[in-house]
N, C-alpha and C positions, 0 to 999 in steps of 0.2 A: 508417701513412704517414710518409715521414720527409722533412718538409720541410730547405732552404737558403736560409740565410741568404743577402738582399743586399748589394749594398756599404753601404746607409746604413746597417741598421742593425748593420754588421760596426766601420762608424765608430764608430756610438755606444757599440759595445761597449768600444772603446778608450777613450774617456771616460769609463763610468761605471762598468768592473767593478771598478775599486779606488777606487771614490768613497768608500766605508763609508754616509756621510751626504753626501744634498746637500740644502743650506739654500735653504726654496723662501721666496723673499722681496717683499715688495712694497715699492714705496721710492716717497717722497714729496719725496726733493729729492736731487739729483745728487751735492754733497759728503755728505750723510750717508751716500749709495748707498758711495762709494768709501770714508769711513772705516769703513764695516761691512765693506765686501770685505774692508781690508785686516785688522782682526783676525780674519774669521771664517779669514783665511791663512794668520794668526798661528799661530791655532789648529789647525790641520793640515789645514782641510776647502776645499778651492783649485776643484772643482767647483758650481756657481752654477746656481739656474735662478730668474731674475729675471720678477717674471711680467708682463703686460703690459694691468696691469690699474689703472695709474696714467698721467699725461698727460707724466710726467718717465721713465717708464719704459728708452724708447729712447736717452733722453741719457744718462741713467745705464750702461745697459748699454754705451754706447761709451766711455766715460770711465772704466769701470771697465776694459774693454781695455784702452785705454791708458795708462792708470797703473799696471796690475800684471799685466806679460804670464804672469807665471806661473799665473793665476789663469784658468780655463778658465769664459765664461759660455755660459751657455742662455739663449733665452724660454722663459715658461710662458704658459697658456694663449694656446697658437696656434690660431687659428680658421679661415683663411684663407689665400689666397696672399699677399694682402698683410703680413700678419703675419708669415710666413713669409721674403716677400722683406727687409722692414723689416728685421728679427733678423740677417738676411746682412748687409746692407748697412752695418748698426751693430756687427760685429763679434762677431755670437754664433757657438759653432760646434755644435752642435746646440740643435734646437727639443723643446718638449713639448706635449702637446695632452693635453686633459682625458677626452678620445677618439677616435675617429676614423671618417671617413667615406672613401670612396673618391675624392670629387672633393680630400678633404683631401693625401693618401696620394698623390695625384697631382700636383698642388700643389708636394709636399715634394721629389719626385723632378724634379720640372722646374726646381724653383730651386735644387733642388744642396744642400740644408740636411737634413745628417741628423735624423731624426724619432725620438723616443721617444714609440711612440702609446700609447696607454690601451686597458686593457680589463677589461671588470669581470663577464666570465662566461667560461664557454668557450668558447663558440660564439663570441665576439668575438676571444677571445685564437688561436682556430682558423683565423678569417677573416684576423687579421693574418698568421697564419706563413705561410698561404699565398701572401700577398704577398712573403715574405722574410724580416716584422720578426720575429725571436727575441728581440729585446731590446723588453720592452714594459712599459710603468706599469700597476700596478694599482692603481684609483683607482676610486672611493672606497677608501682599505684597508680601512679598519674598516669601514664600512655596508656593504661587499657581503660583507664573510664573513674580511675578515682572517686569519690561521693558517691556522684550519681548510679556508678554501675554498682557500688555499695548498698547501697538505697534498696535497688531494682532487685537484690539476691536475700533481703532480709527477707521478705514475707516469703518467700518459695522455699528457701533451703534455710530456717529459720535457728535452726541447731549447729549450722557452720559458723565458728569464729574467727577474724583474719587479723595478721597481723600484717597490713599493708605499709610498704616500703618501694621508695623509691620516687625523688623527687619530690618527697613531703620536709619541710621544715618547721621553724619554729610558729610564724605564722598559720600554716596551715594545719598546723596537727591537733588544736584545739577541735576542729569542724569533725576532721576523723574519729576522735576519741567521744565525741557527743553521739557517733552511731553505735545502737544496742547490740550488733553485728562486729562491735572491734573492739578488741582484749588490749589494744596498746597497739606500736606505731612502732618500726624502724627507721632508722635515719641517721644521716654520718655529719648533720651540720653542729653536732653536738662538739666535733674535734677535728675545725679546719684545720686544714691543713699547714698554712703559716701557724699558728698557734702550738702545733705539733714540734714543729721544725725547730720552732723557737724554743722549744720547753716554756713556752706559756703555761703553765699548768694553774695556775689562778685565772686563768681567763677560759678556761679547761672548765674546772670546777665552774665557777659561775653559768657558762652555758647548761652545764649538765643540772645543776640545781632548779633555773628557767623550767629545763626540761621535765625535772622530776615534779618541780608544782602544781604541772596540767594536770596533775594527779587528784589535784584537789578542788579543781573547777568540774567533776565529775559530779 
């Protein structure tokens, strides 16, 4: 079967296939949200998926818009349409969802907010192409099968691209990004959290730079 792509997730393909790394982050206060954007920019990784799983989340995501238009954000975990609308309204320009359901996927296309849905089997990642999405998260990465389950989906659904998160770091994201099935990698080891706290932001930027290099062992 040879599914097509739709427009959203044709959008989100413009977003993330040269992300290398996008740093999935949780933030706890609006300025330290925007002085992390700004080194993790420094650092060459300018794709963001801020997730939405803090009470400051939304102000941060608009504040990081408008302090650093070069810096492209996301929500992460988006559940809803109201998540979804919120994420628009504060300046995200695509959403993630940790998975997805049909009432979600519906949702996403009615508020106009490109989606990078989730899928962590084939039969999921099937169910999206049919919808359109080629561009999809796999997530859990590691607990559902990491590489190998990567590996096992290239030749069959060979038009799906994933961008798996969860549980990958700096170590292992070389291996991921060598499969012709992965557009780039999420991951939060880019801004521990001590380093956060501390206003590390040199030690910020450095990681993210590490990060953005894999870009060049491709």
């Amino acid at each position: 079967m040879s599914y097509t792509s739709n427009s959203f997730s044709r959008r989100v393909a413009e977003v993330i296939d040269e992300a290398v790394v996008i740093p999935v982050l949780t933030l706890h206060s609006v300025e330290s949200g925007v002085a992390l954007a700004r080194a993790l920019a420094r650092g060459g990784l300018t794709v963001l998926e801020i997730t939405l799983r803090t009470e400051v989340a939304l102000a941060a995501i608009a504040a990081i818009a408008d302090a650093l238009p070069e810096v492209t954000v996301g929500s992460g975990t988006c559940l809803s349409r109201d998540h979804l609308q919120a994420s628009l309204d504060h300046g995200c320009r695509f959403a993630v969802s940790p998975g997805a359901t049909p009432a979600l996927l519906d949702a996403a296309e009615a508020v106009g907010l490109p989606l990078l849905p989730a899928a962590a089997t084939a039969g999921q990642a099937m169910m999206l192409a049919e919808r359109g999405y080629l561009r999809q998260k796999l997530f859990p990465a590691e607990p559902s099968g990491g590489v190998p389950l990567l590996k096992s989906l290239g030749d069959p659904l060979p038009q799906i691209r994933f961008c798996p998160t969860g549980g990958i770091d700096l170590a292992k994201a070389p291996t991921y990004l060598a499969l012709a099935n992965v557009v780039c990698v999420g991951g939060s080891w880019v801004a521990p959290k001590a380093a956060v706290e501390g206003g590390d932001w040199a030690r910020i930027e450095q990681l993210s730079a590490e990060a953005f290099a894999l870009g060049r062992r491709r």
